[in-house]
N, C-alpha and C positions, 0 to 999 in steps of 0.2 A: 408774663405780659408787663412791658413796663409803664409807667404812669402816663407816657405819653399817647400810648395804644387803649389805654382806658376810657381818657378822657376824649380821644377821640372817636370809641364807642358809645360813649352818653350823647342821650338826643340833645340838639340845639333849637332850646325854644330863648324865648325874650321872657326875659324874668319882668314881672308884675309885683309892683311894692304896695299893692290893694286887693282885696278880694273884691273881685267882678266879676265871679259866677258862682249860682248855684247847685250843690249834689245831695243828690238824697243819700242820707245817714244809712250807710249798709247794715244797722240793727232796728230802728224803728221808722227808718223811714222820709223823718223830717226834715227839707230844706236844709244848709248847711251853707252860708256863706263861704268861697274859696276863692285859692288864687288860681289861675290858669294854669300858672308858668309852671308852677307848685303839681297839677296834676299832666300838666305835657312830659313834666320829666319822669313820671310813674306810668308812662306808658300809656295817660289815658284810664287808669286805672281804677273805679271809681268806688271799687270795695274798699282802697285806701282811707274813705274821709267815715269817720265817726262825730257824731255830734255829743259837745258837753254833756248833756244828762248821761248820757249810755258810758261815756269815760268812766263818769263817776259814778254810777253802779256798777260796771266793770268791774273799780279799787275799790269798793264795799265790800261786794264779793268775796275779792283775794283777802281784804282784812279776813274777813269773818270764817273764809276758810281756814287761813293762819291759825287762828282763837281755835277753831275746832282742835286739831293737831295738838294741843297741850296734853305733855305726859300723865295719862291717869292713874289716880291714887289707886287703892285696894279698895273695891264694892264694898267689901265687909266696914270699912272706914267712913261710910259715903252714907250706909242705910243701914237704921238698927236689923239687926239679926233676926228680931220675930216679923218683920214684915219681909226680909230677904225667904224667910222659910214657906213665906205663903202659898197655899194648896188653891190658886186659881180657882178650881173649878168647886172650892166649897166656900166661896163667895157668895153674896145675895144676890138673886138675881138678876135683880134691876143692875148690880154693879157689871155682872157679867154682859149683860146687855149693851149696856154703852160703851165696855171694851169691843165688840165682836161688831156692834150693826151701829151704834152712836145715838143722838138724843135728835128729834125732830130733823130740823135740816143738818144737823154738823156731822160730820165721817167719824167711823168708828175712831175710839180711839188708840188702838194699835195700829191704824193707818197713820198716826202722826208723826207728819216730819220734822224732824228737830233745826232744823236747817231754816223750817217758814218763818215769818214773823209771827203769827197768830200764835196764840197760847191756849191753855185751857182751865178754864174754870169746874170745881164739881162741887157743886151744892149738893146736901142732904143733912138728914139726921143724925144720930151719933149710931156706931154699931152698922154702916149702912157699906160699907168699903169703900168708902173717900179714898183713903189713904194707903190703902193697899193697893189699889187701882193705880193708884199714883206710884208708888214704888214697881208695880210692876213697869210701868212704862219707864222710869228710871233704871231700872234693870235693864231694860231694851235697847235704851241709847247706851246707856256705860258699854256694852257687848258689839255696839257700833264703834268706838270709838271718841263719844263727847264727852264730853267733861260739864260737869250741873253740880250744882249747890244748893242741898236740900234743907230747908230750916225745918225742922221738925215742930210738934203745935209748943209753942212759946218763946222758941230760940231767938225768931227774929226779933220782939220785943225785945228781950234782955240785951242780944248782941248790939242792936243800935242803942240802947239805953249807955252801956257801957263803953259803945264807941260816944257817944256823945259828949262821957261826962272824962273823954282822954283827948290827949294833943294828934290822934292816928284816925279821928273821925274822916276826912278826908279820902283815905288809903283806902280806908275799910268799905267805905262810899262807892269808892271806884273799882274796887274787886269786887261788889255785889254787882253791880252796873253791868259791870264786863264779862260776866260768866255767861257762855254761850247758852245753857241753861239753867233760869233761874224758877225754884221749888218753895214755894211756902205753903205748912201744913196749917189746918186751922186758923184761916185768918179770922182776927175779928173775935175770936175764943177772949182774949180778954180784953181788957178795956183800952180802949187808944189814947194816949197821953198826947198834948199838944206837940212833943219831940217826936210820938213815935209817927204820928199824923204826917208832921212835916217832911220826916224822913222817908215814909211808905212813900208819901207823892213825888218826891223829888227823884225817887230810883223810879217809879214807874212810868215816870217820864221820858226819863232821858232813857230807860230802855227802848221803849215805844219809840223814841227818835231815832236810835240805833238799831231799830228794827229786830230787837233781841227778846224772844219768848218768854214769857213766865208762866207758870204752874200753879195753881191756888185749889186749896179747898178750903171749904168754912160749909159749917150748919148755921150761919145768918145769915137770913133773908137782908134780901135790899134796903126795907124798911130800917129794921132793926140796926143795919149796918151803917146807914147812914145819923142814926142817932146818937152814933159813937163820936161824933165830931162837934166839936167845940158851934163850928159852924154848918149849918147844914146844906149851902150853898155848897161850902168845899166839899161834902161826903159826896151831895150830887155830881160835883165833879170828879169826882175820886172815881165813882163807880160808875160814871158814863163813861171814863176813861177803859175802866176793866170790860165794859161790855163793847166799844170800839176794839179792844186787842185782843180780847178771850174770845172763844166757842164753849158755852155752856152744857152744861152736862146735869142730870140731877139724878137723884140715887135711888129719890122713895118719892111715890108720889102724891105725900101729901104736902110738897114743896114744890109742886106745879103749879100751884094758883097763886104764888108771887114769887118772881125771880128776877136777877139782875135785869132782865129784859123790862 
């Protein structure tokens, strides 16, 4: 067919250099300022028009798919070897409980998708399966596919302590940020230094912006947690932040009569 037979096949509408009509966004819906002329020549077509928000959730998506897709290490590298070896079903419990049926209203936790934004919180005691719990579901995603970054209880102090006091704080900032999923064991086990403060808020922030999961356990209560902070305004925010992103979990219950909530 030559260019002449093409263009003679395209419809002849009068091109418009303003949008003078409205379409509803064929993903949610909303109004969509357009051009005529713009949809005369799609035939009319009105699945054509997307509105700005839904584009860019669209290219959120595809990032965040992208991120998944990173080649994964070796398990054994990722999670020490005595909680790789763990015998599920001789867990306490309550720990089994919140894997299987979950805590008040949040879904069990083997239903969690790595993919949501929400994360999970597990308060308890010590000896209660925080952290086994936790590695089992990290076992579960690694066998799907994602790729997570587990501090074990004290790593993440030291690590930002020692990104802090190097010229690679930035990098290091930015690959915890960007990990599709992010794992800290024991938060709050030891004491928070005005670095480690600033640096904990600043990732769990901008995860929260990025719409990217994090993992936490800790045996401190809210109280207690928030007296970790120089400020106690910031711990309020620190932890109204974790209970907007997290679903809570608790392990024994004698850490039901105060919790993030």
């Amino acid at each position: 067919m030559t260019l002449q037979m093409i263009g003679d096949a395209l419809p002849k509408v009068a091109d418009v250099d303003h949008d003078d009509i409205v379409v509803p966004c064929r993903e949610c819906g909303t109004d969509v300022p357009y051009k005529s002329s713009v949809l005369a020549f799609f035939g009319n077509e009105k699945r054509i028009v997307v509105c700005d928000r839904c584009c860019d959730e669209a290219e959120d998506r595809e990032k965040q798919e992208k991120a998944y897709k990173v080649p994964l290490l070796p398990l054994q590298g990722l999670i020490p070897q005595y909680y790789l070896e763990t015998d599920f079903n001789k867990l306490p419990k309550q720990a089994q409980t919140i894997w299987r049926y979950g805590h008040e209203n949040n879904p069990p936790i083997q239903q969690w998708n790595p993919k949501q934004s929400r994360g999970i919180y597990i308060l308890g005691a010590s000896r209660t399966g925080k952290t086994r719990t936790l590695c089992t579901l990290l076992k579960r995603i690694h066998g799907e596919g994602i790729t997570f970054k587990l501090f074990e209880a004290g790593q993440f102090h030291a690590s930002l302590n020692d990104a802090k006091r190097s010229s690679f704080y930035t990098r290091w900032r930015d690959d915890v940020i960007s990990y599709p999923v992010l794992a800290i064991d024991d938060l709050f086990a030891e004491k928070l230094t005005e670095t480690v403060q600033a640096g904990l808020f600043e990732i769990v922030e901008q995860r929260m912006g990025r719409k990217l999961p994090i993992l936490i356990t800790t045996q401190v209560k809210r109280s207690d947690a928030i007296k970790q902070f120089a400020d106690p305004r910031r711990g309020e925010a620190f932890l109204n932040r974790l209970k907007e992103s997290c679903d809570l979990y608790v392990t024994n219950q004698s850490q039901l009569q105060e919790t993030i909530k």
